[in-house]
Residue frames as qw, qx, qy, qz and C-alpha x, y, z in Angstrom:
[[0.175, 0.516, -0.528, -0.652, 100.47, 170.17, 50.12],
 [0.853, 0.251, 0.341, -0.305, 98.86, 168.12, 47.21],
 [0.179, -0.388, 0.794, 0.432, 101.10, 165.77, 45.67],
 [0.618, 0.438, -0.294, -0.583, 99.92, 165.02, 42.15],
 [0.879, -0.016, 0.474, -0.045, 99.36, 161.19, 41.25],
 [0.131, -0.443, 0.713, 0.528, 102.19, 159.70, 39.13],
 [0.153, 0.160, 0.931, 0.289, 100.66, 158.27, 35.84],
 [0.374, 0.730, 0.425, -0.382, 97.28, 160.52, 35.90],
 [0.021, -0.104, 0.537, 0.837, 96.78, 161.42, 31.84],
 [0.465, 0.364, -0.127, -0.797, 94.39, 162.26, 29.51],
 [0.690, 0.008, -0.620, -0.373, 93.86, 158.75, 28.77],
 [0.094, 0.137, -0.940, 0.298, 92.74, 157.48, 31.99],
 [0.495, -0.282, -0.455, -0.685, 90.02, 155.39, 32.96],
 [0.435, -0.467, 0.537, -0.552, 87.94, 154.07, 35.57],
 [0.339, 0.201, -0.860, -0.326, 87.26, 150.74, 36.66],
 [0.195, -0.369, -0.877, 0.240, 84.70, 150.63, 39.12],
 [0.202, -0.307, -0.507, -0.780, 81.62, 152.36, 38.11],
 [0.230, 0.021, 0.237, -0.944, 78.59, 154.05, 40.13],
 [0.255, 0.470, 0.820, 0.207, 75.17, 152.88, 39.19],
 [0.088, 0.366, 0.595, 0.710, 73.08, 154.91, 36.98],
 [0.364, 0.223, 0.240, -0.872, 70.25, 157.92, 37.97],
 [0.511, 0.532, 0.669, -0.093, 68.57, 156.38, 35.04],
 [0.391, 0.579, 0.562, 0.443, 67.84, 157.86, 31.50],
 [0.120, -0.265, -0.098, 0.952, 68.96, 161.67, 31.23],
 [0.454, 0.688, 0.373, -0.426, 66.10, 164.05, 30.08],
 [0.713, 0.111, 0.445, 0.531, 66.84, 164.33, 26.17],
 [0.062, 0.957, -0.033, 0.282, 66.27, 168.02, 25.84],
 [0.347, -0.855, 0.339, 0.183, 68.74, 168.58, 29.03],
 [0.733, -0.182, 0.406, 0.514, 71.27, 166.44, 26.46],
 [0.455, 0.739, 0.360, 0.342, 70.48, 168.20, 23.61],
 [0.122, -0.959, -0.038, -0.253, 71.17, 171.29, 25.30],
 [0.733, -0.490, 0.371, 0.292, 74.45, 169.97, 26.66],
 [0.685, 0.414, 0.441, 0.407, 75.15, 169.07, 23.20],
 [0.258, 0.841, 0.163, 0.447, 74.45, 172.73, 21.88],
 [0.424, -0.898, 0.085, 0.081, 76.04, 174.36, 24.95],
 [0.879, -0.098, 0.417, 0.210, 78.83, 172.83, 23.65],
 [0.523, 0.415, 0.375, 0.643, 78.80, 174.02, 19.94],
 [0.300, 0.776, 0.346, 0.433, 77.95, 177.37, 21.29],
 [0.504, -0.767, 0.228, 0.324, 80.84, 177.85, 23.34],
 [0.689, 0.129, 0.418, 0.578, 83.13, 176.64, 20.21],
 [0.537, 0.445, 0.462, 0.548, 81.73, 179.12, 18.14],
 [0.216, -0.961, -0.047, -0.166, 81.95, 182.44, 20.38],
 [0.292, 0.600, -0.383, 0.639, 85.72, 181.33, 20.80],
 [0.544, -0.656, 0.405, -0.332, 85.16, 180.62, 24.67],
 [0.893, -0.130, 0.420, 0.098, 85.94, 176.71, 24.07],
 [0.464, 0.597, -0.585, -0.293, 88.51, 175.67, 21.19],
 [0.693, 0.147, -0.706, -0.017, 90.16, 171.89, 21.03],
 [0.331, -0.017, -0.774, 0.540, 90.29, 172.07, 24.91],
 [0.308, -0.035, 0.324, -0.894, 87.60, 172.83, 27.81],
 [0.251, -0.289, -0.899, -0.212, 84.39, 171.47, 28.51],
 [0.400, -0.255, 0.046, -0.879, 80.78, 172.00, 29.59],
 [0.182, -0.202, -0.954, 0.130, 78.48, 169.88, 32.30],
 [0.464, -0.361, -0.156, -0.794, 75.19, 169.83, 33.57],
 [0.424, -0.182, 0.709, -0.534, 73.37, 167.97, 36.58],
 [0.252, -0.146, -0.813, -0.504, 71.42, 165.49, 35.89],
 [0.567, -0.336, -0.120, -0.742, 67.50, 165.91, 35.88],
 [0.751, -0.409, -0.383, -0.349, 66.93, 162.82, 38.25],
 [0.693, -0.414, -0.083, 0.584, 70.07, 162.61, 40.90],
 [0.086, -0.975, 0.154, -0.132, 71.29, 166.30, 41.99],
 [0.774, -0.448, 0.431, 0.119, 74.49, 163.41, 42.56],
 [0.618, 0.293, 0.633, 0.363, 75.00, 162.98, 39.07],
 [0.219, 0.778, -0.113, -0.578, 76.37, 165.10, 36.08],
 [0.797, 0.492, 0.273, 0.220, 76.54, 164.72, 32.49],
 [0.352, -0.683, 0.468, 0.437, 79.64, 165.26, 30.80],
 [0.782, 0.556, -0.228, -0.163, 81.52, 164.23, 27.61],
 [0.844, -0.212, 0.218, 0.442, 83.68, 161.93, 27.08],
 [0.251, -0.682, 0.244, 0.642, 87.25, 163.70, 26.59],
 [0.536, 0.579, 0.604, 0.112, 86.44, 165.69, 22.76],
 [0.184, -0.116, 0.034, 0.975, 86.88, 168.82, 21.42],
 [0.208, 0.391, 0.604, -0.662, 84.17, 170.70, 22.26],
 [0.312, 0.498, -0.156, -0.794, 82.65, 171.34, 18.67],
 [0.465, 0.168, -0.747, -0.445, 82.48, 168.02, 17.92],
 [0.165, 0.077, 0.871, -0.456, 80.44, 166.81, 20.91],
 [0.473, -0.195, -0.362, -0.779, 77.30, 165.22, 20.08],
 [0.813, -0.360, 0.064, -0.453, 74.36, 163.06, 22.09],
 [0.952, -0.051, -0.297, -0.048, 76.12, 159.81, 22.18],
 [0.544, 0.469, -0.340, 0.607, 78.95, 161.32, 23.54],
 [0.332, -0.579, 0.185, -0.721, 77.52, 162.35, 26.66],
 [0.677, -0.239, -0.691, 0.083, 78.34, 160.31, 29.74],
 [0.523, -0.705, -0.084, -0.471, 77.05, 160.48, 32.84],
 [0.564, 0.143, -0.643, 0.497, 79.25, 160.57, 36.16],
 [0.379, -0.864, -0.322, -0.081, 78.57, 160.97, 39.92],
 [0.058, -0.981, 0.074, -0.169, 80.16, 163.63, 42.40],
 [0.741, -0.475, 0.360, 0.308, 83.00, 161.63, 43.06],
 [0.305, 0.753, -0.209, -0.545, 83.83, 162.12, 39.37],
 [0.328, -0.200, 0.912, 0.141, 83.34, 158.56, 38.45],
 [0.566, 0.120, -0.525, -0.624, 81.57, 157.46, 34.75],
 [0.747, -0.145, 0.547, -0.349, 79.11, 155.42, 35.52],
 [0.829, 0.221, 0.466, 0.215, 79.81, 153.68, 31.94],
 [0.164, -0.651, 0.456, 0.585, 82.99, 155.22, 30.15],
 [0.842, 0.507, 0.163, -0.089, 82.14, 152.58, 27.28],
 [0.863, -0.139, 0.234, 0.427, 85.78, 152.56, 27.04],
 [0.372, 0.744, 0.096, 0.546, 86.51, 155.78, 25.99],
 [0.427, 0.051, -0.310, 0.848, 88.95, 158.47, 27.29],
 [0.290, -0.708, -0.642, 0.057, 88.02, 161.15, 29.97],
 [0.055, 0.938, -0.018, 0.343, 88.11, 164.80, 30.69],
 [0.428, 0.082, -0.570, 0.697, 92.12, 165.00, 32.94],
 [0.048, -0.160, 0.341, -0.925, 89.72, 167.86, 34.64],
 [0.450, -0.447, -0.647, -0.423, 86.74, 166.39, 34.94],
 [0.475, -0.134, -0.700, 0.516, 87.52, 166.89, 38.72],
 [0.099, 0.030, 0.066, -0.992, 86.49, 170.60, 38.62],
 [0.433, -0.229, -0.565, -0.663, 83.00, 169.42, 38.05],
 [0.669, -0.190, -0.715, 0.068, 82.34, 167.17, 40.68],
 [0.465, -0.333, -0.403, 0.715, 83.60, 168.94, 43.48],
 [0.096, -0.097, -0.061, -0.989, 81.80, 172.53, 42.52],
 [0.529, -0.382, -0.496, -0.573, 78.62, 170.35, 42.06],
 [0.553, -0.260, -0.645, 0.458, 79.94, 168.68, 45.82],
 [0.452, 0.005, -0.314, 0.835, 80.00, 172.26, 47.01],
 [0.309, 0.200, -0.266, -0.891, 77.42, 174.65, 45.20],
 [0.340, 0.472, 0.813, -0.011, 74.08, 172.90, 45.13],
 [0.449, 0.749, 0.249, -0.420, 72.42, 176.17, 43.55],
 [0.073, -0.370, 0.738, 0.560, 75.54, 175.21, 40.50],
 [0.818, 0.343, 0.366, -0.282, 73.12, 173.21, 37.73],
 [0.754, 0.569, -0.012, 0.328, 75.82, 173.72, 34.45],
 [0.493, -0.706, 0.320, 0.396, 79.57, 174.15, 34.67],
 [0.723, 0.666, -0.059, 0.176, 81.73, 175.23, 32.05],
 [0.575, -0.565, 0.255, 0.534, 86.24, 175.35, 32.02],
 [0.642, 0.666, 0.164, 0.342, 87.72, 177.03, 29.00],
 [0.576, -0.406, 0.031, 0.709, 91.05, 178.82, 28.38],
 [0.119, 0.827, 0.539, -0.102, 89.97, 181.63, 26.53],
 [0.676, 0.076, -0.142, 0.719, 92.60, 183.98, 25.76],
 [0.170, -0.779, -0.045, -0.601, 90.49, 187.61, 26.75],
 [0.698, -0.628, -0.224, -0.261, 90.87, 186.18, 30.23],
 [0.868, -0.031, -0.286, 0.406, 94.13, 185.08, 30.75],
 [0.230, 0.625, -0.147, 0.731, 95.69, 188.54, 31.40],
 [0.474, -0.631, 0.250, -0.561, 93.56, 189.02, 34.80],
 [0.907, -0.412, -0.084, 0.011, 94.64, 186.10, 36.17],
 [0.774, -0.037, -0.108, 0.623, 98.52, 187.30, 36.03],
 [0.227, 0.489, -0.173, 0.825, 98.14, 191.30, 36.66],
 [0.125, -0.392, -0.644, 0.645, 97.04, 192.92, 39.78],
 [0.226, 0.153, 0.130, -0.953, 94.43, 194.34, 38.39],
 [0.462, 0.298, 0.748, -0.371, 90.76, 193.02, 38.92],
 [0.088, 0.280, 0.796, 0.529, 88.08, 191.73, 36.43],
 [0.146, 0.389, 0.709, -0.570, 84.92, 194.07, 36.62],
 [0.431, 0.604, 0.668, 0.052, 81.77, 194.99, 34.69],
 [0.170, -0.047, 0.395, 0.902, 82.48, 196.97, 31.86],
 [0.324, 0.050, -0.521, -0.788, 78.43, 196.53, 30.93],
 [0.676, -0.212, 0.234, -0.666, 75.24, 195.64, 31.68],
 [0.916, 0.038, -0.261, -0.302, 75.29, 191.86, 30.48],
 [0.692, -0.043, -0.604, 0.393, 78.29, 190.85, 33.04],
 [0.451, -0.557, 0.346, -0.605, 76.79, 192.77, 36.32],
 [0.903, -0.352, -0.213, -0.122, 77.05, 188.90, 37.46],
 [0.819, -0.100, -0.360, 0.437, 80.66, 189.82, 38.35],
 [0.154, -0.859, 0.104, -0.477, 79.96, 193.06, 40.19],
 [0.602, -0.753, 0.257, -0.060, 80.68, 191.44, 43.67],
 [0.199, -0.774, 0.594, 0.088, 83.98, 189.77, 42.16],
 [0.956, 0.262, -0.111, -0.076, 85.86, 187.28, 40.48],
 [0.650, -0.564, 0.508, 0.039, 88.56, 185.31, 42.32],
 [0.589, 0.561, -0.580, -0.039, 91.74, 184.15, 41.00],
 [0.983, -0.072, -0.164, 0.042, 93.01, 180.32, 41.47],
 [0.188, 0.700, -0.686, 0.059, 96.79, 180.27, 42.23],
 [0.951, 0.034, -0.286, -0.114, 97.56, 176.56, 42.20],
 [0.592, 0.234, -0.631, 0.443, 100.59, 176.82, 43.72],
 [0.316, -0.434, 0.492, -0.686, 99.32, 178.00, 46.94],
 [0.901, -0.212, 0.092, -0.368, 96.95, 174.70, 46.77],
 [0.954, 0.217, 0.206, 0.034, 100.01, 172.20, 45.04],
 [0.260, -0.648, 0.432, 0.571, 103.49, 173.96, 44.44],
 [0.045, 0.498, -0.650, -0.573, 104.81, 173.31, 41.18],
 [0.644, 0.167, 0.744, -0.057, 102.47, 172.05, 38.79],
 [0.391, 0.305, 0.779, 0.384, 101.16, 171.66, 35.47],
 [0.267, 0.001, 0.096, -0.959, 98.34, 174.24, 36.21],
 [0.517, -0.175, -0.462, -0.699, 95.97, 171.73, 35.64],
 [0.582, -0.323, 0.312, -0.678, 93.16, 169.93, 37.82],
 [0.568, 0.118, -0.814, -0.042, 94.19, 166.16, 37.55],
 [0.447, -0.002, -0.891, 0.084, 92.74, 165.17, 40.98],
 [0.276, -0.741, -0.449, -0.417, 90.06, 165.65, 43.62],
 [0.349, -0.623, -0.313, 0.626, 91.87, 167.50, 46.21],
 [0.323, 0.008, 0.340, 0.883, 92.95, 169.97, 43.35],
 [0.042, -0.408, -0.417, -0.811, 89.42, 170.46, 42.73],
 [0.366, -0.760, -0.523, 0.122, 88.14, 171.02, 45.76],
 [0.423, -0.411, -0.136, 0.796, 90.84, 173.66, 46.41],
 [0.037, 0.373, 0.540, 0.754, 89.19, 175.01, 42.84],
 [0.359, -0.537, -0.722, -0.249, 86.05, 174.85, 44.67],
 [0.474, -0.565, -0.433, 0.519, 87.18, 176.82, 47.69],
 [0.132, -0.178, 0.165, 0.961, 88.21, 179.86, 45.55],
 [0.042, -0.355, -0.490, -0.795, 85.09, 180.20, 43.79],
 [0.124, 0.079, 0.652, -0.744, 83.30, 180.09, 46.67],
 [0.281, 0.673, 0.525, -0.438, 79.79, 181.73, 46.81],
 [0.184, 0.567, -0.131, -0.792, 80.78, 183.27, 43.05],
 [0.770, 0.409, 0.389, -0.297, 80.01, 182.85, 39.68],
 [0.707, 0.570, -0.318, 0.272, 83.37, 182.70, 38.01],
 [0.546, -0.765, 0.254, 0.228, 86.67, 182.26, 39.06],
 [0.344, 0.814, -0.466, -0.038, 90.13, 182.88, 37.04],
 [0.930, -0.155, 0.167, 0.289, 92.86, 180.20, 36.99],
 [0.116, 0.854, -0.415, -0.293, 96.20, 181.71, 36.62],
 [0.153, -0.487, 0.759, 0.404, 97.89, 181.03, 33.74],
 [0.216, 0.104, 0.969, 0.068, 95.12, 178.72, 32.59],
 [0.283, -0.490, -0.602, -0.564, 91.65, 180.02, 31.99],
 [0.464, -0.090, 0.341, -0.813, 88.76, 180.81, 34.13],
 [0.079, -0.314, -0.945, -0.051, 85.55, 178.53, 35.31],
 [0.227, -0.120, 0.298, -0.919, 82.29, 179.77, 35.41],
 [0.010, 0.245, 0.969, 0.028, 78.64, 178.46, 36.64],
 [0.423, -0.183, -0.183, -0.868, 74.98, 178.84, 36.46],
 [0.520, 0.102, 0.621, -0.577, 71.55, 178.04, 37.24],
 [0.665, 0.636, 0.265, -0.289, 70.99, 176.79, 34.01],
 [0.776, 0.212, 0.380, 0.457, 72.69, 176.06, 30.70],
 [0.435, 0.720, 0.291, 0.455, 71.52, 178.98, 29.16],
 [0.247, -0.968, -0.022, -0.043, 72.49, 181.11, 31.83],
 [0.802, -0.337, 0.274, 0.410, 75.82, 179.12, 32.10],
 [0.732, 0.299, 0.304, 0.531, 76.70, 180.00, 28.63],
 [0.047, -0.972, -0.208, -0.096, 75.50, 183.38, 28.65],
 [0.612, -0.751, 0.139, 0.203, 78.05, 183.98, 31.63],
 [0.735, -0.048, 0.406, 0.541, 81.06, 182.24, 29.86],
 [0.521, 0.580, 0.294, 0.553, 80.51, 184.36, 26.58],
 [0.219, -0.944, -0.166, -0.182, 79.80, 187.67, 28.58],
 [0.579, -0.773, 0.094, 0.243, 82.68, 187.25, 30.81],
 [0.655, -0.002, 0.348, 0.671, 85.24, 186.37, 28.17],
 [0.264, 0.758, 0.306, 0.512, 83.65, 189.70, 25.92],
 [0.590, -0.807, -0.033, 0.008, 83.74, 191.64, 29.37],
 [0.802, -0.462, 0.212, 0.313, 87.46, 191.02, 29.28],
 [0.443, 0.355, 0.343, 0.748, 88.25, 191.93, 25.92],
 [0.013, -0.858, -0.335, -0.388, 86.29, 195.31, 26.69],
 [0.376, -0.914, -0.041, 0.147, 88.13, 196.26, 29.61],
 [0.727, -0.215, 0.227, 0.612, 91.28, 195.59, 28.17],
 [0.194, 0.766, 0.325, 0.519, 89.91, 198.02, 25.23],
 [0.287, -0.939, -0.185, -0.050, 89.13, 200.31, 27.80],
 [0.614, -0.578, 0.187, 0.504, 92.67, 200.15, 29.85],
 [0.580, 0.098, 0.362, 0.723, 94.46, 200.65, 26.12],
 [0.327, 0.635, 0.191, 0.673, 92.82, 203.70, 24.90],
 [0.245, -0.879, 0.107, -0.396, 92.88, 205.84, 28.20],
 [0.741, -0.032, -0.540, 0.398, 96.12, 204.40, 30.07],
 [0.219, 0.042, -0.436, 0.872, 96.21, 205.53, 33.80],
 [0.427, -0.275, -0.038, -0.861, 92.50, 207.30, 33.33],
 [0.463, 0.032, 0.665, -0.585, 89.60, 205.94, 35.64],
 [0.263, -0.159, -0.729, -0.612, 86.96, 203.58, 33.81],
 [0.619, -0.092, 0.349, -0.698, 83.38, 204.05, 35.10],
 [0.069, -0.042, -0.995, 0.062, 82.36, 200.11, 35.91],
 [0.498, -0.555, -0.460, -0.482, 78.74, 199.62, 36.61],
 [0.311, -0.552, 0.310, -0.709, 77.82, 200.72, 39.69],
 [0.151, 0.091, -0.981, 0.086, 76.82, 198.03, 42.28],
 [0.453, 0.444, 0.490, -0.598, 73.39, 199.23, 42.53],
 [0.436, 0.440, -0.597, -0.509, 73.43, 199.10, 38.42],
 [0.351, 0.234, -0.894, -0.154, 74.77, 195.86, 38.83],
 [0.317, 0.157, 0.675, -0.647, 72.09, 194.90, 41.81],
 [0.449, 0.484, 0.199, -0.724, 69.44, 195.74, 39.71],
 [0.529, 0.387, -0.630, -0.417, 70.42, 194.44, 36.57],
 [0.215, 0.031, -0.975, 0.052, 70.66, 190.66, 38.31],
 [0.473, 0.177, 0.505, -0.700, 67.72, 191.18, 39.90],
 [0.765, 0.493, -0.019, -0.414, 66.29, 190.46, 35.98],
 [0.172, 0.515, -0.680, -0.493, 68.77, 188.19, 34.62],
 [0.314, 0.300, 0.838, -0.331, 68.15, 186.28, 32.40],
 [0.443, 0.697, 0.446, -0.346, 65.81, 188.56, 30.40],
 [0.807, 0.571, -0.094, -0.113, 65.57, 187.75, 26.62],
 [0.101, -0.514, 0.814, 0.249, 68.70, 185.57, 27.19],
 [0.714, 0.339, 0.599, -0.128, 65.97, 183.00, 25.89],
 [0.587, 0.802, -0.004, -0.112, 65.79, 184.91, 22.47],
 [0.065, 0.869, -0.486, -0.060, 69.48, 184.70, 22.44],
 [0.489, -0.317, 0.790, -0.192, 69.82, 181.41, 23.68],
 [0.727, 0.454, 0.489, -0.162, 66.92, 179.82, 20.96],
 [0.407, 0.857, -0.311, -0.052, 69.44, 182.08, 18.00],
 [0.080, 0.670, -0.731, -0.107, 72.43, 180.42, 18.78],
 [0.734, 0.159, 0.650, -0.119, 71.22, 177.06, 19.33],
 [0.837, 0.391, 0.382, 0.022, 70.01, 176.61, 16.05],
 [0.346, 0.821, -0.454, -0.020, 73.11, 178.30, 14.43],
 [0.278, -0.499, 0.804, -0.163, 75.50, 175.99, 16.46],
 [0.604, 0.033, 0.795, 0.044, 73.43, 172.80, 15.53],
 [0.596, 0.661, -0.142, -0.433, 72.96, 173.76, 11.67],
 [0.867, 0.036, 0.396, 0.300, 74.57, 170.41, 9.92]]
């Protein structure tokens, strides 16, 4: 069992510090930056959650924010921590309590590049009925083959629900496995990518995805709903990806409009 550290909060900090990859690419912040404002404004992020990325010069090393609300994250805010889930310079600012969930997916999941947590409220339902999350539509065939649910107490009886430490998130790390989301009962859902833009994509898709099936379940209770097929859904991932660029360049610059 994983016994939770007395005294871990939302203001803690570290005090012995990694060294540095060096200078992040400033596009891959930028794009951290926006990934950020354009989770806020689709409703996947609100005052809580967050969004990382690897960094371009150590596959050891992810950028992060310091602990914000996602809509107000900008470049300077962006610090940079390795897979142990230690800032390499906190500059004396608070840190993400979950920052753990990062680290340990990136520990786990080299083909991971951007990670996003967010509590979302389309999602919460499937993590507390017995009845699975699945593609409603072509633009979330990335959870044809499934989307595992967390139960923390099997990893940690009786907690919080949240990810305050790195056994917690490795046990994260064991449910998602080989996928590209996983549910957290009671809590939210994580999901990852090859890529920001794909990251976000995923997040928005899966949380819309969720509101649709619930649609679905309410107006035909009991009736069958035709899901995408897993050849559908084969096929479709084969391309993803396509014109999320055009989508991806649209919300940007909405999300970073002063």
């Amino acid at each position: 069992m994983v016994k939770r550290r007395s005294g871990t909060s939302h203001e803690s900090r570290v005090t012995s510090h990694p060294r540095s990859a060096g200078r992040a690419d400033p596009q891959l912040v930028a794009d951290l930056v926006a990934a950020n404002r354009i989770l806020a404004q689709h409703g996947v992020l609100d005052g809580w959650g967050h969004v990382s990325v690897r960094h371009n010069r150590d596959a050891n090393r992810f950028l992060l924010s310091h602990s914000l609300a996602p809509e107000l994250v900008t470049a300077k805010d962006i610090l940079e921590f390795d897979l142990d889930n230690n800032p390499v310079d906190p500059k004396g600012r608070n840190l993400y309590t979950e920052r753990f969930i990062h680290g340990e997916i990136y520990k786990t999941r080299p083909d991971v590049m951007a990670i996003t947590h967010f509590h979302a409220p389309p999602v919460i339902p499937f993590g507390v009925i017995d009845v699975p999350l699945k593609p409603m539509y072509h633009r979330a065939a990335f959870i044809a083959l499934g989307v595992p649910i967390f139960e923390i107490r099997d990893a940690a009886g009786m907690t919080d629900l949240l990810i305050r430490n790195p056994a917690l998130g490795r046990a994260l790390a064991e449910s998602i496995a080989d996928k590209p989301a996983v549910l957290m009962r009671g809590h939210g859902a994580t999901v990852v990518g090859p890529s920001l833009p794909r990251l976000v994509g995923r997040s928005i898709f899966l949380a819309l995805n969720a509101t649709l099936q619930a649609q679905a379940m309410a107006i035909a209770p009991g009736k069958p709903i035709k899901f995408l097929d897993p050849e559908e859904a084969r096929l479709i991932e084969a391309r993803e990806g396509y014109g999320l660029g055009r989508a991806w360049e649209a919300w940007k610059r909405k999300a970073m409009k002063k």
